[in-house]
N, C-alpha and C positions, 0 to 999 in steps of 0.2 A: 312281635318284633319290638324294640330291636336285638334281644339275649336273653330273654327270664323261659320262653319257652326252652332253651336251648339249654341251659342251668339246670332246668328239672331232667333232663333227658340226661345228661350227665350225669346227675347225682343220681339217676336212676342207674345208668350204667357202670360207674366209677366210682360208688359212694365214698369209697376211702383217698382215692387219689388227690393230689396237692390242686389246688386252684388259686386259692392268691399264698402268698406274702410277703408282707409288710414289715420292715423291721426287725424280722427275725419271729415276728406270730404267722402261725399256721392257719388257713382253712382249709378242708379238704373241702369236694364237692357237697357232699352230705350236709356239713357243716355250714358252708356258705346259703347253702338252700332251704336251710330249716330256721334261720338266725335273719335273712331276708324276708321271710314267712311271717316270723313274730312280729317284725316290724310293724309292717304293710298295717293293719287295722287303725293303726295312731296317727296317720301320716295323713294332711290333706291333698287337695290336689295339685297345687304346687306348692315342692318343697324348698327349699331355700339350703346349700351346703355352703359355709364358708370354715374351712379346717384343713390342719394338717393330716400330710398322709397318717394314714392307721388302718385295719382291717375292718373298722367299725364305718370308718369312712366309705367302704366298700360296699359294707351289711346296708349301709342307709342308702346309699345311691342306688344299690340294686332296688332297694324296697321302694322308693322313690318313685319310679318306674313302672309300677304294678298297674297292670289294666290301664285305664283311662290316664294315670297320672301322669305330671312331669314335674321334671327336676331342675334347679339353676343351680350351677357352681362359681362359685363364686371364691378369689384368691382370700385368705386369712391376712396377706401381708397387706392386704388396702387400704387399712388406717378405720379407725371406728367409722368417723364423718361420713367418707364414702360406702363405708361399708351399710352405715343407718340410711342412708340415703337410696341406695338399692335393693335394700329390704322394706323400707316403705313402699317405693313403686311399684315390687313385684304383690306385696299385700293390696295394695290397689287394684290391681290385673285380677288378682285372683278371686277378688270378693263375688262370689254369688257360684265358684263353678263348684261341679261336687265333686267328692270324694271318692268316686271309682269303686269298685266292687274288693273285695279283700283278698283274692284269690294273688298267687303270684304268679300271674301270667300276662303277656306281652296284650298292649291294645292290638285296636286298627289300624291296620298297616298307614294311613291316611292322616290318622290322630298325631299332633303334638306330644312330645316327650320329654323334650330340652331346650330350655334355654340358652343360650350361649352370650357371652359379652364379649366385646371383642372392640376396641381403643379408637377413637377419633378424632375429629378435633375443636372437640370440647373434654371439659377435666371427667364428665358422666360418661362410661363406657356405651356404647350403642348395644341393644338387646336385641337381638335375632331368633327365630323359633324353626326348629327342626321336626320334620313328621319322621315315625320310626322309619317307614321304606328309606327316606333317605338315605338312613344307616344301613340299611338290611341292603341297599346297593351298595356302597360304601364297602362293608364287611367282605363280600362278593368279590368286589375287583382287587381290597386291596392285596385279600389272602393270596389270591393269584398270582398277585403279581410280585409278592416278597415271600412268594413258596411257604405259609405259615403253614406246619404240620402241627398234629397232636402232642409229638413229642421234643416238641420244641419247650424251652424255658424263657421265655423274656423276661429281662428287664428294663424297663423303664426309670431313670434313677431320677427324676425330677420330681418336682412337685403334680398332683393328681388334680388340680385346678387348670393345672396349663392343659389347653386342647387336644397338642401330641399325644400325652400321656394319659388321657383321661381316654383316647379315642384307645390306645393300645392295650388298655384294659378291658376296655367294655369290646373290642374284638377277638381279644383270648378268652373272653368268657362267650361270644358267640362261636368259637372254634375249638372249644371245650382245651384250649393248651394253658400250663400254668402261667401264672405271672406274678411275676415278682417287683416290690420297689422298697423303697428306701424310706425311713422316716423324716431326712435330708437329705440334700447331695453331700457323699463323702468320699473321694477319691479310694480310699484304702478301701475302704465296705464293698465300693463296686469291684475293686481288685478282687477281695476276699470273696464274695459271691462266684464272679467266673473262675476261679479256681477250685473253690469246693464246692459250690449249691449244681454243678451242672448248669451252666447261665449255657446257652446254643443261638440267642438274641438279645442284641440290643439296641433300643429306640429311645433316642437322643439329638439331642441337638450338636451341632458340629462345634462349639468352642466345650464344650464337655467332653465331645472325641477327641479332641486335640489332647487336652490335659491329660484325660485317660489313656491315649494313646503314648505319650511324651513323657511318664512318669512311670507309665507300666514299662517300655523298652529299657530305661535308667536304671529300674526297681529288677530288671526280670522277671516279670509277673507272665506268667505262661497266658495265653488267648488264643490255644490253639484248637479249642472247643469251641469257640464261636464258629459258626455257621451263617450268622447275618448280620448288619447292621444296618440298623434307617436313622437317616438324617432327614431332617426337616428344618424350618423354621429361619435357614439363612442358604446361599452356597457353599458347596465345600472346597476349601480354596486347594490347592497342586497341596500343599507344605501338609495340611492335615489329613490329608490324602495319603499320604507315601508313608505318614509316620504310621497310619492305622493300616496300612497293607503289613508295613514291617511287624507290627503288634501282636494282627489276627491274620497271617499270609492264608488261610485258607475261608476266612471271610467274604462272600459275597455283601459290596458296599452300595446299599440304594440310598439313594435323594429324591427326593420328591417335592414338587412345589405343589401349592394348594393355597386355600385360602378361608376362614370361618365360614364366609358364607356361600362359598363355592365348593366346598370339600377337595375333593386331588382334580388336582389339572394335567400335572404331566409326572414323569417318573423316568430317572435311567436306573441301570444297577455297571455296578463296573466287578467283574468277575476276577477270583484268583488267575494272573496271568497276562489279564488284558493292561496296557498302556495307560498311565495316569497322563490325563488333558491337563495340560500346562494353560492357567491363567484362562481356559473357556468359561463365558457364561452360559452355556448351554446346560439345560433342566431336561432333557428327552426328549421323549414323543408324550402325545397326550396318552395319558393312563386309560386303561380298560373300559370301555363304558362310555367315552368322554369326545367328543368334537372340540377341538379346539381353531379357531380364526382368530386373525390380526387384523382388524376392523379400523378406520381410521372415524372421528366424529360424526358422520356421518351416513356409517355402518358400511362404507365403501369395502372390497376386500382390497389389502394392499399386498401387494407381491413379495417374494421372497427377500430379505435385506432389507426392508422399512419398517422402519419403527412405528408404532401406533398400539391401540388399547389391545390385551390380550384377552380374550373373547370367549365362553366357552357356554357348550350346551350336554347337559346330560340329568339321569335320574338323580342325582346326589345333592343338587341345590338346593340350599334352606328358602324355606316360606316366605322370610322378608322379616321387616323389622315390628318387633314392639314400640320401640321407641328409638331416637335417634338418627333418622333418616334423612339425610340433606340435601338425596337428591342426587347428589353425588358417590357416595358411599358403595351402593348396587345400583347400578344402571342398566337398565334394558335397551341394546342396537339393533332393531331389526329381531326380534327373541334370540340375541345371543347377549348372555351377562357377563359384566365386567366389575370386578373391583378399583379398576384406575391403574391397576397394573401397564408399566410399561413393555413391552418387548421386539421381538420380529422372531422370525423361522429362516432359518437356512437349512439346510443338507445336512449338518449333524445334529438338527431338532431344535427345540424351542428354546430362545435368547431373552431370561429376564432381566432388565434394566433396572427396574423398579417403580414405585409410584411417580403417579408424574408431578403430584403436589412438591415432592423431592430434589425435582429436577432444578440444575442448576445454571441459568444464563451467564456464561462467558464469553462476551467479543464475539457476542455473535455465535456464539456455539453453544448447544445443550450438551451438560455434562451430570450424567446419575452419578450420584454418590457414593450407591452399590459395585458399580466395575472398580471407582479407584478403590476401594477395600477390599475387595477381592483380591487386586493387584497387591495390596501393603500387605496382605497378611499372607501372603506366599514367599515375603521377605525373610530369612534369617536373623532374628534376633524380636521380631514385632510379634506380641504377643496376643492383639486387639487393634482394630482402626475405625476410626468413625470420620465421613467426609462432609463438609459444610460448606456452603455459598455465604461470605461475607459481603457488607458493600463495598463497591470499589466506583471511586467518580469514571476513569478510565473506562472501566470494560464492565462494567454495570455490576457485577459480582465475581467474585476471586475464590476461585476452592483453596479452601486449607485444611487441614485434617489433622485430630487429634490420635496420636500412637500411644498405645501400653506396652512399652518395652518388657522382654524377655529377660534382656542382662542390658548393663551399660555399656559404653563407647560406643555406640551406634548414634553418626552424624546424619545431619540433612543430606548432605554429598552420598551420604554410604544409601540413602533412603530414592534416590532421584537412580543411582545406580541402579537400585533393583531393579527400580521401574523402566529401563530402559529395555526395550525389545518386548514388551510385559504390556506397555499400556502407551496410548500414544501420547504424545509430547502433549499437545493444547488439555489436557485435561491433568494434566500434573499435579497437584496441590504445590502454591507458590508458597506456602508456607507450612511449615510441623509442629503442633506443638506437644510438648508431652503432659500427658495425665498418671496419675495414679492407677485411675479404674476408667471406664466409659461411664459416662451418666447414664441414668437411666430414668424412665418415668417410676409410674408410684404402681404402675403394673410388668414393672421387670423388662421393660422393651428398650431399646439404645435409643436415646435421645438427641438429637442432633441439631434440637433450638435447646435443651441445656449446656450442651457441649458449647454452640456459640455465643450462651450467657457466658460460660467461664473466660471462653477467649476475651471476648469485649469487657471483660472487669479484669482481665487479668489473673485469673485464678490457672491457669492454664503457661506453663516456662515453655519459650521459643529453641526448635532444636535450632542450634548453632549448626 
């Protein structure tokens, strides 16, 4: 576990059949399994990946993995600094273990495999370690629950460092179905794939479905060979919803919340037919496998409609941390783990708020950040929003929120409109202002203390 036995069995059965590509390079099974093989002998035991997509990228990840070994991926776009910096510490970690047997086949179920990193709040990502079962639960619920067959094609069109996609590989290779990705993200290439490669999936993050969705309707790019889509990594707001029904009307659309070191927590799918939820943050029921409780500090349970830490128990939790751990990060309530997630449950399933480091004190009121962007990007014309608590003497802190407009004349008035009936009045952003792009950190995440750098220096025009 978690896929190398699974690889041989494959290329034993389907020597010739497609299993990755990348870019437009081929591996069949055969191929990927004898190229993983070679590797394996040169490789310590913990490997270190920081690269862009390629199939070689593949070749070494798999090889990576062999027996005893594991592997850290690690983003190319991190800047040397950090990147020298995280390659010292895992040489450190790693000095004295061995080198694992040369064969390509899965450890103990029990044994570490992966590294993961995953953003804090410090500029050093926090290091987490996964035992293969994790995944081999993991692989188990999530095929179930987004129907993966054999003869399914995914693509994944993001970078193979970020988690989504790293996980949706390394699940097509434990469910023996191809997968496909991209050397970058490029609108027309994913066009061009589901149109001629046979694409039947794709797992993506929702401001990529949007584009994709919103360009290919424009373009008339046919998507009516899609069979699935997953989202991950934000909500999917009403607006990106309706565009991707009309794109892929015969698409079954899943979402799923999860978390690094919790793996999936909860999951809905909205079927060709069924009704698009207007402005809910609702994320499902807990996924396959998974308990999920609304715990308050405490570990008290709290009832249906209160907000409090979102709580969950199952096979798929990581081991804990190498390094970075504040305490606050993974918390253990009574043995149910939290990442700081906020939410509650009601009747149509699990409500993420978001972290509560995030939350925003106004007059007396908490306000997540998360609901008003959910609300702003179901707007007609907002292309991206990111929400922020600035100081305010009055009311202790003022949401205001940065918009990436779609086209122009879109005022503050036209912006308060949307939101009316959408979001309640006390959480409004009393203020708009427009950006070019969303900031982001130096690991590709929306940044919402760079965003309030811009406001407070001014880098950031006031929508009238």
């Amino acid at each position: 576990m978690p896929f190398l036995n699974n690889v041989q069995q494959w290329a034993d059965q389907r020597p010739q059949a497609t299993a990755i590509v990348v870019g437009g390079q081929r591996l069949s099974w055969a191929e990927l399994r004898d190229a993983a093989s070679r590797a394996v002998p040169d490789l310590p035991h913990l490997t270190v990946l920081a690269e862009p997509n390629s199939v070689d990228f593949v070749i070494r990840f798999s090889a990576a993995l062999a027996d005893e070994r594991c592997c850290a991926v690690l983003d190319p776009t991190w800047g040397h600094l950090l990147l020298g910096e995280l390659r010292q510490r895992l040489a450190e970690y790693s000095t004295g273990l061995p080198a694992g047997g040369v064969a390509l086949v899965d450890g103990p179920p029990d044994s570490m495999f992966l590294v993961g990193l995953t953003s804090g709040t410090t500029s050093v990502p926090k290091a987490f370690t996964r035992s293969r079962a994790s995944w081999r639960e993991s692989f188990e619920a999530s095929i179930a629950f987004f129907g993966l067959r054999q003869d399914d094609v995914t693509l994944a069109p993001g970078p193979l460092a970020s988690s989504l996609n790293l996980y949706a590989l390394s699940e097509c290779l434990y469910a023996g179905a191809e997968f496909q990705s991209l050397e970058s993200f490029d609108v027309g290439a994913v066009h061009e794939a589901i149109t001629y490669d046979g694409v039947t999936r794709l797992v993506l993050v929702p401001t990529m479905l949007r584009l994709l969705s919103e360009r290919g309707l424009a373009g008339s790019v046919d998507a009516s060979g899609l069979r699935s889509i997953i989202c991950a990594g934000s909500k999917l707001d009403a607006r990106t919803l309706e565009a991707a029904r009309r794109w892929a009307p015969l698409a079954t659309i899943h979402e799923y919340y999860g978390a690094s070191e919790l793996s999936f927590v909860s999951g809905t799918s909205l079927h060709p037919g069924d009704p698009i939820p207007a402005g809910s943050s609702s994320i499902g029921e807990p996924f396959p496998g998974v308990e999920v409780r609304v715990l308050d500090d405490r570990a008290g349970v709290l009832p249906d409609g209160e907000v409090g830490n979102i709580c969950v128990r199952s096979a798929m939790i990581s081991n804990g941390y190498l390094w970075g751990d504040d305490g606050e990060a993974l918390r253990v309530l009574d043995g149910w783990f939290t990442v700081g997630d906020q939410g509650f449950r009601a009747t149509d399933g699990l409500h993420i708020l978001g972290r509560r480091s995030d939350m925003i004190l106004t007059s007396g009121r908490n306000v997540y950040p998360h609901e008003v962007e959910l609300a702003l990007a179901a707007i007609p014309g907002v292309a991206a929003a990111l929400a922020v608590g600035v100081p305010d003497d009055v009311r202790g802190e003022r949401v205001v929120a940065g918009v990436v407009l779609s086209h122009g004349g879109l005022s503050a008035t036209q912006l308060r409109n949307g939101l009316d009936q959408v979001l309640q009045r006390s959480k409004w952003p009393v203020r708009f202002y427009v950006v070019d792009h969303l900031p982001t950190t130096d690991r590709g995440k929306p940044s919402r203390e760079l965003l309030r750098d811009w406001i407070v220096g001014g880098t950031a025009r006031v929508l009238p």
